[in-house]
Short mmCIF file of the C-alpha atoms (twelve columns), coordinates in Angstrom:
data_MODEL
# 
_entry.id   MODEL 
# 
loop_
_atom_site.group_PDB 
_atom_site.id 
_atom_site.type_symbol 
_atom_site.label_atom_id 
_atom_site.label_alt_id 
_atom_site.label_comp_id 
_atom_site.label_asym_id 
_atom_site.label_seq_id 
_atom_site.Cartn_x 
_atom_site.Cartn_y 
_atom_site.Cartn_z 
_atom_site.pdbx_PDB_model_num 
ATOM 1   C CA . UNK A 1   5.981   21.675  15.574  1 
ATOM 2   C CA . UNK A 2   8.884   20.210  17.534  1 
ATOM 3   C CA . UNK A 3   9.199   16.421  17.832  1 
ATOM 4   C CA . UNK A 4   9.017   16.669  21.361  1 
ATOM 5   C CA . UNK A 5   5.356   18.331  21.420  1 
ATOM 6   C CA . UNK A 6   4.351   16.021  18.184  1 
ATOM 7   C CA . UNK A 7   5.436   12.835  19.943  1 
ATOM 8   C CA . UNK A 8   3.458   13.562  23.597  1 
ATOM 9   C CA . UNK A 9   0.464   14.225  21.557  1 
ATOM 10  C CA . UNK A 10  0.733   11.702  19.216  1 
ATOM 11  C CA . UNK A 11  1.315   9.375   22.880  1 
ATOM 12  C CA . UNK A 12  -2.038  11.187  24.156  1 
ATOM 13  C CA . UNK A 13  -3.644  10.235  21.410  1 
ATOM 14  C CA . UNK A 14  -2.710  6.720   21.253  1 
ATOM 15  C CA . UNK A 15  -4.029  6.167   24.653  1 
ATOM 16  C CA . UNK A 16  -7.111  7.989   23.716  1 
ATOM 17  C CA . UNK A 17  -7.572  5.396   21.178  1 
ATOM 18  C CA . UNK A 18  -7.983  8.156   19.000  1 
ATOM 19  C CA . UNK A 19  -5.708  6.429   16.574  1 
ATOM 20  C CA . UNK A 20  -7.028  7.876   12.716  1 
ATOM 21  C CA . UNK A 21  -5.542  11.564  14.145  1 
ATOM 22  C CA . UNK A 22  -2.569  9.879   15.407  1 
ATOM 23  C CA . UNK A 23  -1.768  8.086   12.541  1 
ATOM 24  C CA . UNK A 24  -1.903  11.528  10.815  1 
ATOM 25  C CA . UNK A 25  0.850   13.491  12.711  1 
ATOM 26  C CA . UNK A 26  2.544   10.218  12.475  1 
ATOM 27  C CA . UNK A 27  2.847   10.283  8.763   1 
ATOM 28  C CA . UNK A 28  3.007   14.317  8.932   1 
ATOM 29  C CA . UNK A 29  6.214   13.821  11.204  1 
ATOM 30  C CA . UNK A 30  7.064   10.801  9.715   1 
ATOM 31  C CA . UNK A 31  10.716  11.308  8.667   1 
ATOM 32  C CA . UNK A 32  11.728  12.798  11.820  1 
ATOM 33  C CA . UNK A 33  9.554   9.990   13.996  1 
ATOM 34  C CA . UNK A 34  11.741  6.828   12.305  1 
ATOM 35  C CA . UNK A 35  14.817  8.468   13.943  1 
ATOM 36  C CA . UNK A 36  15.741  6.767   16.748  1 
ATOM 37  C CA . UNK A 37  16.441  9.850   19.282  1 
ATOM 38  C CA . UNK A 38  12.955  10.270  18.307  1 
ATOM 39  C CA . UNK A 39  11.256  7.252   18.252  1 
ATOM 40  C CA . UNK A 40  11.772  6.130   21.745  1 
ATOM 41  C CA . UNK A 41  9.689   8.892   23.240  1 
ATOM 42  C CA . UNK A 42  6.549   7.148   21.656  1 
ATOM 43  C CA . UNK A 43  5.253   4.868   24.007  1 
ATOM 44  C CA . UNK A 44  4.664   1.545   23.006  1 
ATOM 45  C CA . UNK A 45  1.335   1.712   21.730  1 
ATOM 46  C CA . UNK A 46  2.480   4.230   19.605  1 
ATOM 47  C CA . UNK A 47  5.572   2.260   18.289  1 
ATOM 48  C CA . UNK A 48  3.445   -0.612  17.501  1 
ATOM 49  C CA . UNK A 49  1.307   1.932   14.918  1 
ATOM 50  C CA . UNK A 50  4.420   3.576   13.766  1 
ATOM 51  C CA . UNK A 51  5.553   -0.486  12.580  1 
ATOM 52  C CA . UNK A 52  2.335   -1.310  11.536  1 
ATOM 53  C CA . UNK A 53  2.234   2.426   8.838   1 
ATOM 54  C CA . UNK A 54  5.917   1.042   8.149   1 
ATOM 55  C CA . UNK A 55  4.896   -2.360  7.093   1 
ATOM 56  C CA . UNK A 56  1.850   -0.892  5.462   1 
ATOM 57  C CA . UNK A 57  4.433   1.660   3.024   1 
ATOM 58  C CA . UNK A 58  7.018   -1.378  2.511   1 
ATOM 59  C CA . UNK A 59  4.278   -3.225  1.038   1 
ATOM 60  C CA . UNK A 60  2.693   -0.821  -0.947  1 
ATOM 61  C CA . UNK A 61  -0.196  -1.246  0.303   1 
ATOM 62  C CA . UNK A 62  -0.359  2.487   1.700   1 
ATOM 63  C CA . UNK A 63  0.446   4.545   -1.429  1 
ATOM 64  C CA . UNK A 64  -2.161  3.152   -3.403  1 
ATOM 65  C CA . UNK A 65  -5.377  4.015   -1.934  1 
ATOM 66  C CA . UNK A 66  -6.184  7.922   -1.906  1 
ATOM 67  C CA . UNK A 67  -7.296  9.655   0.998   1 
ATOM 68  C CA . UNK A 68  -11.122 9.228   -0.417  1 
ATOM 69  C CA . UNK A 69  -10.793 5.590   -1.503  1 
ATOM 70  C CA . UNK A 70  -10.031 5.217   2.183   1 
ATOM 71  C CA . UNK A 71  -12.830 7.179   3.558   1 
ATOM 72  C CA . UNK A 72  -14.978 5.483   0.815   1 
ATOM 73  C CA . UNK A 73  -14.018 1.907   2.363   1 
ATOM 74  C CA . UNK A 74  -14.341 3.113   6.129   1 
ATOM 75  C CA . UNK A 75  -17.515 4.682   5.242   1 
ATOM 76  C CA . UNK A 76  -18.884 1.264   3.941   1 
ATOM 77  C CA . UNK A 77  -17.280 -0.931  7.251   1 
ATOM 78  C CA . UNK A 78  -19.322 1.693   9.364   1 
ATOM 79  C CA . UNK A 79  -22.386 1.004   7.468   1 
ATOM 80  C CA . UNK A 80  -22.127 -1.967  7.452   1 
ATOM 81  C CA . UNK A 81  -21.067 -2.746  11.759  1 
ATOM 82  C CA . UNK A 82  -24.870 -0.252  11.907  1 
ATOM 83  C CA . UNK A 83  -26.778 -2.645  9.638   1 
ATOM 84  C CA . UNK A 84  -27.562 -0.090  7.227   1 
ATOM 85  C CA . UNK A 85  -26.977 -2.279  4.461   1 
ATOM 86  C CA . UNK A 86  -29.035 0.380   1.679   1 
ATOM 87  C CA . UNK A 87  -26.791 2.911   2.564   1 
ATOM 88  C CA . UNK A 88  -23.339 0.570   2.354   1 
ATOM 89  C CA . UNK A 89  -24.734 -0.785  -0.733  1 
ATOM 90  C CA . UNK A 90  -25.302 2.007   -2.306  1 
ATOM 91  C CA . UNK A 91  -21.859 3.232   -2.085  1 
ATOM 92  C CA . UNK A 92  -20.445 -0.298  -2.756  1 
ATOM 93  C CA . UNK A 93  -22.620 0.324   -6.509  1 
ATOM 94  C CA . UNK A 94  -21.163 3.595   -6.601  1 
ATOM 95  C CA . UNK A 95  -17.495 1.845   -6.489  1 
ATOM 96  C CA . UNK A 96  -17.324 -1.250  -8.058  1 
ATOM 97  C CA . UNK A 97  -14.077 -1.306  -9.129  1 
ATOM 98  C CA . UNK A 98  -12.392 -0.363  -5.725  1 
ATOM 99  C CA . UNK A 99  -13.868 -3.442  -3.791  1 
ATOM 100 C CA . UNK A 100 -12.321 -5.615  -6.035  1 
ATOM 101 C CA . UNK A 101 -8.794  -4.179  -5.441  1 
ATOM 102 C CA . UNK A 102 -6.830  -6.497  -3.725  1 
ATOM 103 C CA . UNK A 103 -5.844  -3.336  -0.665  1 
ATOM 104 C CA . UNK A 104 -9.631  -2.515  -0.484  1 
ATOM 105 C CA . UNK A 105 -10.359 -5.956  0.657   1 
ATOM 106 C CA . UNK A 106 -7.423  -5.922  3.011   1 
ATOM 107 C CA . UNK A 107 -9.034  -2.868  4.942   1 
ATOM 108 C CA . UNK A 108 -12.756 -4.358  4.669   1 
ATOM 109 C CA . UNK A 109 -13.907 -5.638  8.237   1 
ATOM 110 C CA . UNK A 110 -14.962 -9.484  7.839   1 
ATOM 111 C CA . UNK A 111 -18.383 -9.008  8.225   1 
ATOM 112 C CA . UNK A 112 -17.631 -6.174  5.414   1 
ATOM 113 C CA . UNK A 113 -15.815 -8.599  3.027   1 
ATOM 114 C CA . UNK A 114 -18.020 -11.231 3.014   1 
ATOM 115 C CA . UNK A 115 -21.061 -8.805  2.530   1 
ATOM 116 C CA . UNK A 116 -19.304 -6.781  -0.582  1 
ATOM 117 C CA . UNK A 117 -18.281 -10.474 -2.096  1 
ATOM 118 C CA . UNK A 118 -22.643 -11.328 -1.984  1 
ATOM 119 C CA . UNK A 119 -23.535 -8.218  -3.607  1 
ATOM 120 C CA . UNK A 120 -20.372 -8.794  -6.271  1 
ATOM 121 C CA . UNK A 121 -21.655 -12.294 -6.790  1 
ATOM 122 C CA . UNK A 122 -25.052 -11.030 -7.100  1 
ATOM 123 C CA . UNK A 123 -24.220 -8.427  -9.662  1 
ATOM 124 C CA . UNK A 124 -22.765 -11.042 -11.678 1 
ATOM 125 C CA . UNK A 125 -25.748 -13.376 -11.555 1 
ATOM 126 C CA . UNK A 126 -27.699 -10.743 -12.570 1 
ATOM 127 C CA . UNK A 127 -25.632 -9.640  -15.378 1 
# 
């Protein structure tokens, strides 16, 4: 794909708020996006998620989740915003050890967080 076409649709998807497929042509493109011919056709919306996936592979916070541990965690928030709390903890018991992983909690919503740390606590009342 030429950067031209990648960066208008990764722009039309930005404004879309459709930002999970832009962030993946943005890290498909990546190498060529970070150039700076390149990087000022994004608009700014879409420079602001290009710096926030740049901060996000300086601190290594990117690398070291897989594609399922995120779906896994996104999959719980989502439960979790609907109030189907069986469901969310189900998976939650499925996955111990990724909730306590410092990243996993950084991607947990609040409401997420604080309801993982009860059923943690739980677990090890119960234990």
């Amino acid at each position: 794909m030429k950067i031209e076409s990648a960066t208008r649709l990764i722009n039309k998807m930005v404004i879309e708020k459709n930002y999970s497929r832009a962030r993946a042509l943005i890290l498909q493109e990546w190498k060529r996006l970070i150039e700076v011919r390149n990087y000022h056709l994004l608009n700014d919306n879409a420079k602001q998620l290009v710096k926030i996936i740049k901060e996000e592979k300086e601190s290594g916070a990117f690398d070291s989740l897989t594609t399922t541990e995120l779906k896994i965690l996104y999959i719980v928030n989502q439960n979790i915003r609907d109030l189907q709390l069986s469901v969310a903890k189900r998976i939650y018991s499925e996955h111990p050890s990724l909730f306590e992983r410092a990243e996993a909690k950084k991607l947990l919503t609040a409401d997420a967080r604080f309801i993982c740390e009860s059923w943690n606590k739980s677990n090890m009342v119960s234990n």
